[in-house]
Structure formats: C-alpha cells, structure tokens
TIZA-419818 format. One line per field, with one value per residue (C-alpha): residue in one letter; x, y, z. Coordinates in steps of 0.1 Angstrom, whole numbers, always signed. Layout:
N
residuo	(A,...)
X	(X,...)
Y	(Y,...)
Z	(Z,...)
// end
This chain:
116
residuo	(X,X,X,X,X,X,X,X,X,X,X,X,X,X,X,X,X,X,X,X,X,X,X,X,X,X,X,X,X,X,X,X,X,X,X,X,X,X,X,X,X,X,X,X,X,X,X,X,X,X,X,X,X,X,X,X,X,X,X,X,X,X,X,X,X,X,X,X,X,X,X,X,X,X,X,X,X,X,X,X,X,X,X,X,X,X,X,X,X,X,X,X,X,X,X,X,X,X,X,X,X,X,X,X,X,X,X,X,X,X,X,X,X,X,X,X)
X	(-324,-360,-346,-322,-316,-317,-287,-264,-254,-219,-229,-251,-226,-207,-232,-246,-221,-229,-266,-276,-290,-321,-337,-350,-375,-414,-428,-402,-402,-420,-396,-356,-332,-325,-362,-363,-328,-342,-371,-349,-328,-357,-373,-338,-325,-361,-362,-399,-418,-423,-465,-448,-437,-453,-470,-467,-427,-420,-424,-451,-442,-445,-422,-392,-397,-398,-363,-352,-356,-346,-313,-306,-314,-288,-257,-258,-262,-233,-214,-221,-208,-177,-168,-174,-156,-120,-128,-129,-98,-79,-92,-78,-45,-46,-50,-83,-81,-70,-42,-47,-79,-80,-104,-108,-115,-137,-158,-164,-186,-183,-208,-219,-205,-165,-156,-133)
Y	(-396,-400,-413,-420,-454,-448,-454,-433,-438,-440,-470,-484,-480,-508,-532,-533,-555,-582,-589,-614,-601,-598,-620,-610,-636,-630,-598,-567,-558,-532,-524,-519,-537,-503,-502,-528,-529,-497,-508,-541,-515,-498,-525,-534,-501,-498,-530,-530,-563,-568,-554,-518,-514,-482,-491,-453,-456,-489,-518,-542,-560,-597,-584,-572,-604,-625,-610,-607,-645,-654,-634,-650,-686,-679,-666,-631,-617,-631,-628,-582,-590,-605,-581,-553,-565,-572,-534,-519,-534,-525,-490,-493,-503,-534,-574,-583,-616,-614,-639,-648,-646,-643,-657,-645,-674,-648,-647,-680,-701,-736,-759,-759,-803,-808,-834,-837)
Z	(+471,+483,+518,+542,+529,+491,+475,+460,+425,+431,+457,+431,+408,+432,+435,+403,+386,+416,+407,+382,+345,+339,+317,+280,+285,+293,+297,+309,+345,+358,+388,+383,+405,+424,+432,+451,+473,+482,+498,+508,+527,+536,+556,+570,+583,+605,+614,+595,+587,+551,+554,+566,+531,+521,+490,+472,+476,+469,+444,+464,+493,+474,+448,+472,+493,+461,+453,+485,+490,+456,+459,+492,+479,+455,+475,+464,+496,+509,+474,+482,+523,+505,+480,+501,+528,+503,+491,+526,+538,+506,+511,+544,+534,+540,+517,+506,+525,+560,+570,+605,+630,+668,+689,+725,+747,+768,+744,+732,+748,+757,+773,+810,+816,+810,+788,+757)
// end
C-alpha cells in the first residue's frame, strides 16, 4: 500500500467479483481496475476535485472520471453499498436484509404551511 486509501488485497479481493469484465475487444488497457478505485478513493477520502489527481500516482484524471461515471451510470456503485452493507450486518450477527425501519419524527422534516 502506497497510501492511506489503497486498498488491501483482501478488500480487493471483495470487490472484485462486483465490477464488470473487461472486454477482449480493442486494444488492452493500460490501467487495472485496482488502479483506478484507488485514485477514485483517493480523490474521495480528501475531498479533492478530479484536476488534484497527482498524475505520477494515478491513472490520468479523464480516465478515473470516465470510469467513475460510467460505473455510476450503470448501478455499480450502489450494487458495492448493497453488498457491503448485507456482509456487515451478517458479520454482525444479524440478516442481510433488515425487517423493520424507524423513523424519528424529530428528524424528518415537513413543510413550513399545514395541510393534508
């Protein structure tokens, strides 16, 4: 690990079955999918614009936003929340799906004029 938001392999090890293969197609990549979550999380973690990217570390900035926006486009994003969420709470002890909520009425908010 380079940095403090690298990822392990263990945690790559995770994820990895979650993104999409690649395809045989066209010339081969020149960056792995590791590559760029790391400077994904990189950018994320210090709250960086895309331009902070350091160019020596990373794959270049219109290649991790290209992915970046491509894997959000297609759900994956939410698709890694998802599954990590079912495996923390079954680490925990508990289902992978919750079966009830709670919403405190303190802390949603309604608006200003009554009315039904």
């Amino acid at each position: 690990m380079r940095l403090p938001s690298d990822l392990t392999d263990a945690e790559w090890a995770v994820l990895e079955p979650l993104f999409p293969a690649r395809s045989h197609r066209g010339r081969p990549p020149l960056w792995s999918y590791p590559q760029i979550v790391e400077a994904q999380l990189y950018l994320l973690r210090g709250g960086l614009p895309w331009r902070m990217l350091p160019p020596d570390l990373f794959p270049p900035m219109t290649t991790v936003q290209h992915y970046f926006y491509r894997w959000r486009d297609m759900g994956l994003w939410r698709s890694i929340n998802h599954t990590l969420l079912m495996a923390a709470r079954e680490a925990a002890g508990l289902e992978a799906s919750p079966s009830a909520g709670v919403i405190d009425s303190q802390s949603v908010k309604t608006t200003e004029s009554g009315g039904p």
